[in-house]
LODRENBA-745942 format. One line per field, with one value per residue (C-alpha): residue in one letter; residue number from 0; chain; x, y, z. Coordinates in steps of 0.25 Angstrom, whole numbers, plus 5000, padded with zeros to 4 digits. Each point is the difference from the previous one (the first is absolute). Example, Ala and Ser with C-alpha at 12.3 -4.5 7.8 and 13.67 -1.06 7.14 Angstrom:
# residues 2
type	[A;S] .
seq	[0;1] .
mol	[A;A] .
px	[5049;5006] .
py	[4982;5014] .
pz	[5031;4998] .
//
This chain:
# residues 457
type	[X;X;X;X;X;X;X;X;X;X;X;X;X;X;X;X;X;X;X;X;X;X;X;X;X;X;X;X;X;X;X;X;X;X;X;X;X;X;X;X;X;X;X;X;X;X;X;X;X;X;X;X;X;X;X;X;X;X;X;X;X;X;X;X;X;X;X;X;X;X;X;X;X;X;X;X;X;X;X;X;X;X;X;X;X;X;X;X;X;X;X;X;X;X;X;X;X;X;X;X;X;X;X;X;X;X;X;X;X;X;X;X;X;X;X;X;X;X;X;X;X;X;X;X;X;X;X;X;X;X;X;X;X;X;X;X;X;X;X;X;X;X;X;X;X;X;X;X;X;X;X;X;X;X;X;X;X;X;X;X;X;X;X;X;X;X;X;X;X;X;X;X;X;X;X;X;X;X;X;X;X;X;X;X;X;X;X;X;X;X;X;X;X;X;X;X;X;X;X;X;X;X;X;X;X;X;X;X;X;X;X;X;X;X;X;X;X;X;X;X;X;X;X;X;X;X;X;X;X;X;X;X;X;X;X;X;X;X;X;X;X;X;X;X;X;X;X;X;X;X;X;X;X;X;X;X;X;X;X;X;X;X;X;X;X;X;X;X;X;X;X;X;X;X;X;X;X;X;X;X;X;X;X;X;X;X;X;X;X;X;X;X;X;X;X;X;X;X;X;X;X;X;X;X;X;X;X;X;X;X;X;X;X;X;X;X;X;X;X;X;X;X;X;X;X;X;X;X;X;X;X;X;X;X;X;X;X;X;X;X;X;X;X;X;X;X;X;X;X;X;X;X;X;X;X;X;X;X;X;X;X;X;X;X;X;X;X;X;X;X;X;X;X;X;X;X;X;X;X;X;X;X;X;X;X;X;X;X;X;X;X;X;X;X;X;X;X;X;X;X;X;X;X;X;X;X;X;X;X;X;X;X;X;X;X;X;X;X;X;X;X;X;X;X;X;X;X;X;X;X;X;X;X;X;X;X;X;X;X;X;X;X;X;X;X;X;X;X;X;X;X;X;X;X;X;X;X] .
seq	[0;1;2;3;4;5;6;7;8;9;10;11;12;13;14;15;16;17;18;19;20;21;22;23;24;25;26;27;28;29;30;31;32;33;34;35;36;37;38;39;40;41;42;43;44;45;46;47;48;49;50;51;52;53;54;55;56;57;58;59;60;61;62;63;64;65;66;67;68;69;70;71;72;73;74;75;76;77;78;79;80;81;82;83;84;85;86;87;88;89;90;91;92;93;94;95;96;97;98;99;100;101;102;103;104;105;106;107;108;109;110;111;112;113;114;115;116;117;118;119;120;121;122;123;124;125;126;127;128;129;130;131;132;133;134;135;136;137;138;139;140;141;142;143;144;145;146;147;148;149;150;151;152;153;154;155;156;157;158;159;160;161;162;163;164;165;166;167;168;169;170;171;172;173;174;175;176;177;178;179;180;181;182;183;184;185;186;187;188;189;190;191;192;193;194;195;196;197;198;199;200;201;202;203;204;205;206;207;208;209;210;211;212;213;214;215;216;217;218;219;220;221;222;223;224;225;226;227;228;229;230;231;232;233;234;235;236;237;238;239;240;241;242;243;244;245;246;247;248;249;250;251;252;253;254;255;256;257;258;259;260;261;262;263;264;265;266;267;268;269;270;271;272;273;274;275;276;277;278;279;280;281;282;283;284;285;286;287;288;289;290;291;292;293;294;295;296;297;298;299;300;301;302;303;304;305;306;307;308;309;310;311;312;313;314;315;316;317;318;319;320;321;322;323;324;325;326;327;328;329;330;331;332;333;334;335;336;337;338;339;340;341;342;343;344;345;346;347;348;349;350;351;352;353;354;355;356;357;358;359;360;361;362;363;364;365;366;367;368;369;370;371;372;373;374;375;376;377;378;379;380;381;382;383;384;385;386;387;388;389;390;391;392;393;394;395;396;397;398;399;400;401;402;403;404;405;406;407;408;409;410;411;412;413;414;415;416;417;418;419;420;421;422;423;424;425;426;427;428;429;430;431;432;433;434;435;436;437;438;439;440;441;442;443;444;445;446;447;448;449;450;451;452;453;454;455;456] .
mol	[A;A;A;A;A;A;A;A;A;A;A;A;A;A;A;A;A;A;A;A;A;A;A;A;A;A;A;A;A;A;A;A;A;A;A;A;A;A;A;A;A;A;A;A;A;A;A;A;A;A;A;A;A;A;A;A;A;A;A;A;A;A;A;A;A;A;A;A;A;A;A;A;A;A;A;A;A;A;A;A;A;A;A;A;A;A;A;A;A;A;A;A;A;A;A;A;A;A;A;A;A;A;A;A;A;A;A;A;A;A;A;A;A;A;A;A;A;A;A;A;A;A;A;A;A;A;A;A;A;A;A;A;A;A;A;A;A;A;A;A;A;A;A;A;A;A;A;A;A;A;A;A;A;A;A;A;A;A;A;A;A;A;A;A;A;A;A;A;A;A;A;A;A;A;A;A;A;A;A;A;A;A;A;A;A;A;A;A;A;A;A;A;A;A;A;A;A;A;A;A;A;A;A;A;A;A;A;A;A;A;A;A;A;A;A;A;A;A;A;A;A;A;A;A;A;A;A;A;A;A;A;A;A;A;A;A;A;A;A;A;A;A;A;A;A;A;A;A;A;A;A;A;A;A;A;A;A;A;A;A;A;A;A;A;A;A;A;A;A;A;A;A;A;A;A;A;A;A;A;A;A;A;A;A;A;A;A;A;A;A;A;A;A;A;A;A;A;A;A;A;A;A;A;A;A;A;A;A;A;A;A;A;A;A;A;A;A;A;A;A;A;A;A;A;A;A;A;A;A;A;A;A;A;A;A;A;A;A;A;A;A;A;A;A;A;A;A;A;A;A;A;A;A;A;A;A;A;A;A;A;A;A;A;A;A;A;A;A;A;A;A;A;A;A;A;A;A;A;A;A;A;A;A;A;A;A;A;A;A;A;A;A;A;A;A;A;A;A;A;A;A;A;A;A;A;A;A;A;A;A;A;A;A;A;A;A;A;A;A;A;A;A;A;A;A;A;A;A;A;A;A;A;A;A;A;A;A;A;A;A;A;A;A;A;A;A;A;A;A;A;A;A;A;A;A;A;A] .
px	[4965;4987;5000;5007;5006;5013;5003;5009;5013;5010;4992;5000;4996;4992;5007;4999;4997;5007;4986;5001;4990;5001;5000;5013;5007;5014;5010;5013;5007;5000;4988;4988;4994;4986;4994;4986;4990;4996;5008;5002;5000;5014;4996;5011;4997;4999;5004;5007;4999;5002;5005;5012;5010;5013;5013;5005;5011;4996;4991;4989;4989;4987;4991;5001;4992;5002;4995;5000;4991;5012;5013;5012;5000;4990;4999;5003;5001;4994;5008;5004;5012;5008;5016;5008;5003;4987;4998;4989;4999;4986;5003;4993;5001;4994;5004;5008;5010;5002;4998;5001;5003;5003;5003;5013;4996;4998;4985;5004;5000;4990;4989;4986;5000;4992;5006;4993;5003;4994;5001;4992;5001;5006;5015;5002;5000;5004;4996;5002;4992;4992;5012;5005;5015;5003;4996;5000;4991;5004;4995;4985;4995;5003;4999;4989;4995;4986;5006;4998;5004;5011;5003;5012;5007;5001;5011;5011;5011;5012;4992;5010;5005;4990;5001;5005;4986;4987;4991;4999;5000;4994;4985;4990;4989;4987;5007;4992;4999;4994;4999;5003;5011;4999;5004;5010;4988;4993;5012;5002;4985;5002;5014;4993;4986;4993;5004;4994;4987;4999;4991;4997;5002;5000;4986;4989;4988;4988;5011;5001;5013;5003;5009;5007;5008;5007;4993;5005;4993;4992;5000;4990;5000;4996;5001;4998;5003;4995;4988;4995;5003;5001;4997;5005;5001;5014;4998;4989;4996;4993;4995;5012;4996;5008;4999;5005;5014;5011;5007;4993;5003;5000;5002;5000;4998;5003;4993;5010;5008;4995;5007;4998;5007;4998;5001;4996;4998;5000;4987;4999;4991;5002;4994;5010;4995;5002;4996;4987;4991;4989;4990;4988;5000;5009;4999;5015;4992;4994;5009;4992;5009;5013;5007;5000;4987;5007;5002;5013;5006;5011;5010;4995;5006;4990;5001;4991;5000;4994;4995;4989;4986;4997;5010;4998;4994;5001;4990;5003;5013;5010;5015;5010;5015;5006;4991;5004;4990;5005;5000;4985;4994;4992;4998;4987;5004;4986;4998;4994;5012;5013;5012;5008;5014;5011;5010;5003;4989;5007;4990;5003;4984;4991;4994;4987;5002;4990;5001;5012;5014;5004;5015;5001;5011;5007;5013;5007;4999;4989;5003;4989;5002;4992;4992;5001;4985;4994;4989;4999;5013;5001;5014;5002;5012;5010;5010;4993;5000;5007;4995;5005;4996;4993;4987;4985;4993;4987;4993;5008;5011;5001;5011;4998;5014;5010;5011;4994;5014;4999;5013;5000;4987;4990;4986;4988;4987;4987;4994;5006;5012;4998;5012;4996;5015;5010;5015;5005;4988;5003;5015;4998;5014;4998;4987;4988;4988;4988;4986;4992;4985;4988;4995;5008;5010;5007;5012;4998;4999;5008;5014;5007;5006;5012;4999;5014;4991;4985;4991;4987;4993] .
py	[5073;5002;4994;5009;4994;5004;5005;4993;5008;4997;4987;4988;4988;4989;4989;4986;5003;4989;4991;4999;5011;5011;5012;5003;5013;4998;5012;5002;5008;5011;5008;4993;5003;5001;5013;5001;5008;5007;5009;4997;5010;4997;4986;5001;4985;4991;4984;4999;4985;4995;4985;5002;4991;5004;4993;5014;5008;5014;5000;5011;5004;4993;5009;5015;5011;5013;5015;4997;4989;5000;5001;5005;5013;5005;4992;4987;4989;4987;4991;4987;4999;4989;5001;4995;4988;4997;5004;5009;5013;5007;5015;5012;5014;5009;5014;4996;4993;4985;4989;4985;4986;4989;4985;4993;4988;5002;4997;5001;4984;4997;4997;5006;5009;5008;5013;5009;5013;5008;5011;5007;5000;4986;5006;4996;4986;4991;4985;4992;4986;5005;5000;5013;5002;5014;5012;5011;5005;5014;5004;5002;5010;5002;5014;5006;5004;4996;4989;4989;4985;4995;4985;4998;5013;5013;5010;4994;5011;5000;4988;4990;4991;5004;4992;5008;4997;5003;4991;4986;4989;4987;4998;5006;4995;5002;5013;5005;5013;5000;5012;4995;4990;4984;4994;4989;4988;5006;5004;4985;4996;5007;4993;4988;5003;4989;4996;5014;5001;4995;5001;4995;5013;5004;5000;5000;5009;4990;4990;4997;5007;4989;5008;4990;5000;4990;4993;5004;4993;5005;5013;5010;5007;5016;5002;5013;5006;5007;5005;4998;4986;4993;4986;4992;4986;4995;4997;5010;5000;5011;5002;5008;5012;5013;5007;4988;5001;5005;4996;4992;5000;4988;5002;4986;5001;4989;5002;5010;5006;5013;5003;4992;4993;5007;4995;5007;4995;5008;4996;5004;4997;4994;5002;4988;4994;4985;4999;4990;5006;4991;5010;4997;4986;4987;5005;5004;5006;5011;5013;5003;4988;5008;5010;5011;4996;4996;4985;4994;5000;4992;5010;5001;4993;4994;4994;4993;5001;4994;5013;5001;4999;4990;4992;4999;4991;4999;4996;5008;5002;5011;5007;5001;5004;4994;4993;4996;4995;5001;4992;4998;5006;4990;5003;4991;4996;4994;4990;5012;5010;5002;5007;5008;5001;5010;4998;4991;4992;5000;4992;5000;4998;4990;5000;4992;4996;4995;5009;5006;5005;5008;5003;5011;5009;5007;5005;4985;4987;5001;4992;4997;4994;4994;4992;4987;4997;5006;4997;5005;5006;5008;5007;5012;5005;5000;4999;4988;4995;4995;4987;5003;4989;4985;5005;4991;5008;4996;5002;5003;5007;5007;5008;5011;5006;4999;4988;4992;4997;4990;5005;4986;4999;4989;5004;4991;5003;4995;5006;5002;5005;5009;5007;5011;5008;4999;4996;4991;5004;4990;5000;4987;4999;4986;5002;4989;5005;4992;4996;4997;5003;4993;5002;4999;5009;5008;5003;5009;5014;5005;4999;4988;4997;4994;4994;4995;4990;4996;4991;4997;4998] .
pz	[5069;4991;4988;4989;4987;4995;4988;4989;4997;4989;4999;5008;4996;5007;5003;5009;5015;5009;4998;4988;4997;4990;5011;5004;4992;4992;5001;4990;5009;4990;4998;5008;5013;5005;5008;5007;4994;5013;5008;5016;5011;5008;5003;5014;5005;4988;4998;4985;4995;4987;4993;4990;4992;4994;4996;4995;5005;4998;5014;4999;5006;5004;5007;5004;5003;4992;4999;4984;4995;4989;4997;5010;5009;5010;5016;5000;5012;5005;4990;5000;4989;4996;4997;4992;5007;5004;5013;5005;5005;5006;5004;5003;5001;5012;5001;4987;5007;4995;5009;4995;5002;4990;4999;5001;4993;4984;4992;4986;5000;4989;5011;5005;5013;5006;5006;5011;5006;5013;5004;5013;5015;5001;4992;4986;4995;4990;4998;4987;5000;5014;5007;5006;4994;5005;5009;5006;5011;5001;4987;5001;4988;4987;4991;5001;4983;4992;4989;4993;5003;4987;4999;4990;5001;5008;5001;5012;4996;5011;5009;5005;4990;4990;4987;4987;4991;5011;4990;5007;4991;5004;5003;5010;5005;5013;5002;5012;5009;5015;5006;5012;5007;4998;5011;4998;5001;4990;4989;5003;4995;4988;4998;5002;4994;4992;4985;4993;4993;4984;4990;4985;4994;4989;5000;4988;5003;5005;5003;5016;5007;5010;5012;5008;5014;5008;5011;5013;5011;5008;4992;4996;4986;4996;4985;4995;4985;4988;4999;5013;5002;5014;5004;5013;4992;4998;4986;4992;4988;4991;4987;4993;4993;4997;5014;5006;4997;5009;5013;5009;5014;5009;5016;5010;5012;5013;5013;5008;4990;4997;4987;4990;4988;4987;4989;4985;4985;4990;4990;4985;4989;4985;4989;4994;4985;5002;5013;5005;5011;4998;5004;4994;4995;4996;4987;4993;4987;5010;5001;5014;5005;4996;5008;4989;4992;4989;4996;4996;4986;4994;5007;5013;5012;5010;5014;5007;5015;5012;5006;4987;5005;4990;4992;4984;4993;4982;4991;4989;4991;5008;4999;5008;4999;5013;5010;5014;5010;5015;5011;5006;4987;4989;4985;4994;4986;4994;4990;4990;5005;4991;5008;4989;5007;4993;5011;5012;5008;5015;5009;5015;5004;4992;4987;4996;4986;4991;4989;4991;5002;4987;5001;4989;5004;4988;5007;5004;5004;5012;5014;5011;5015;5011;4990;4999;4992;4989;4992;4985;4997;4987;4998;4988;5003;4989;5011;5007;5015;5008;5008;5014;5008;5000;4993;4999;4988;5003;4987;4986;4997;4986;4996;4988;4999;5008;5007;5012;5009;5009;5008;5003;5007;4997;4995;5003;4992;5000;4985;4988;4995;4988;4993;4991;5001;4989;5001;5013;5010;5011;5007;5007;5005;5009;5006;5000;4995;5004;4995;5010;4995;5003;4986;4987;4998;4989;4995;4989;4994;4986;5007;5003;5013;5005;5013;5008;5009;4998;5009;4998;5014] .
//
């Protein structure tokens, strides 16, 4: 059918589709459904398909076509319903009398399907998987009303084994309508069509929206979307702005088939404080490099990905709260640059370090991971750090308030060792800690130190 968003009801929320991406619609099986914005004019030959997944037993309905774009009442036919135990039923109604089929075998397993009904000169049919499950020749039409297409719920009073509660719950997803009959080759296409289409949403304004499919060979791509958008490469890119968000479509084609594999993404935009574009420059002191405009404070969480356009670099003194960089992604910490940290550094990418990490959280001992260097470490936390691995600290370590643990971990360190805390600043447990400078060292600060072993390399 033409395109025609639906319309939320009671709620649903987005949820994983079954790639992973965040496309597909979660149902509670109490109050949620979705119904078309546009009425349609007795669509008589129609194809119903949609993916689902449910481990419920309270069945419901997953698609029907109905007089009233809400609630219950009014005509009411082309349905394809779920019972109790899982199996499924796809009935129509012509001259208001009810004609169905429905599957023996039960899909309330936990597991993706993908359902399909047709109805039209070649009988009524129903596959689940794109194989053809149940039939029935004779019925060729349905009722004949102008309604709207529901996915969720619809009112299935007195059809056969008709659950107690209408509301399906389970997820939902590539619900589609062809006003026409698939044929059983091409319902098997789309049961077998390429991984989906992704994206890297949610997207900054000015930040690239990178829209992904899954190779298929030989295949050729139509992407169409929001405002306008159409491109024929697998994989496009476009500068994101507000218009752009939305669902994209993405239709593969293989020489002879002359339906195509669809597949959708659903695309949103951010406006996330803490999160690095890298816009305009290396530059982390620049708010145009920040998805909201605004640079981080000490309460803000950051994240550092590889989709950026530039990866950060920082020469100056900054605040973070938690910090993570992700796979792929790099943070600069120059030799002029001081990292003020509140909460937990969590490296899974890399980090260039010539500068200063500042642990100066104020609500616990503070953690880091995927770090096994440093250069100058400060900590100022009252409630200290905790060592969590080896650990090279490249330049000095100074602590000004707060209890260095070593969990047991050995500490190499190639500067001096100032101690400016008060009380036992140092748990050394039974780690090594080792001097291993190529200039003169130094042991000192206003606090003593008690070491449990001490080499001198």
């Amino acid at each position: 059918m033409d395109n025609n968003n639906g319309t939320l009801q009671g709620a649903p929320a987005l949820t994983a589709d079954r790639y992973g991406n965040n496309t597909a619609y979660s149902f509670n099986g109490i109050n949620q459904y979705i119904s078309t914005t546009n009425a349609y004019v007795n669509p008589a030959t129609v194809s119903v398909s949609a993916w689902f997944k449910t481990s419920a037993v309270t069945g419901g309905v997953l698609a029907g076509f109905s007089s009233v774009r809400t609630g219950n009442g009014g005509n009411r036919d082309r349905f394809i319903y779920m019972t109790t135990g899982g199996q499924l039923y796809f009935g129509v109604a012509p001259g208001a009398v009810k004609r169905y089929i429905s599957t023996t075998t039960s899909f309330n397993d936990g597991n993706w399907h993908m359902v399909t009904g047709t109805v039209g000169a070649g009988g009524l049919k129903l596959y689940v998987d794109g194989v053809l499950l149940a039939s029935d020749p004779t019925v060729t039409s349905s009722e004949v009303y102008t309604g709207y297409w529901r996915f969720g719920h619809d009112d299935i009073a007195t059809w056969p084994e008709a659950p107690p509660s209408y509301f399906f719950e389970g997820t939902i997803d590539d619900a589609i309508v062809y006003h026409r009959e698939l044929s059983s080759a091409e319902i098997g296409v789309l049961y077998s069509a390429p991984d989906g289409a992704g994206s890297n949403s949610p997207v900054c304004v000015g930040s690239p929206l990178n829209l992904t499919a899954k190779t298929a060979a030989g295949a050729n791509y139509l992407w169409t979307g929001p405002n306008g958008f159409t491109s024929t490469l697998q994989n496009p890119t476009i500068n994101y702005t507000t218009a752009a968000q939305g669902v994209y479509k993405v239709e593969v084609r293989n020489a002879g088939c002359t339906t195509p594999a669809i597949a959708y993404v659903s695309v949103t935009g951010t406006s996330a404080t803490g999160q690095w574009t890298g816009n305009v420059s290396t530059d982390w002191a620049n708010p145009a490099n920040w998805c909201s405009g605004v640079l981080p404070t000490a309460t803000t969480d950051v994240t550092i990905t590889a989709a950026a356009t530039r990866m950060p670099n920082i020469s100056t003194s900054v605040n973070v709260n938690n910090l993570t960089v992700l796979p792929g992604a790099t943070l600069t910490l120059a030799a002029a640059g001081t990292l003020n940290i509140s909460g937990t550094l969590t490296n899974s990418g890399t980090i260039n370090n010539t500068g200063t990490v500042r642990f100066a959280g104020t609500t616990g001992q503070q953690t880091y991971s995927g770090i096994t260097q440093f250069h100058h470490v400060v900590v100022a936390n009252a409630a200290g750090l905790g060592i969590a691995a080896p650990v090279a600290i490249n330049g000095n370590l100074t602590i000004t308030s707060g209890i260095v643990a070593s969990n047991n971990f050995n500490i190499t360190i190639k500067g001096n060792w100032i101690n400016n805390a008060s009380g036992t600043s140092f748990n050394a447990a039974t780690a090594t800690v080792t001097f291993n400078g190529n200039t003169a060292q130094t042991i000192g600060g206003t606090a003593v130190t008690t070491f449990h072993h001490l080499t001198i390399a």
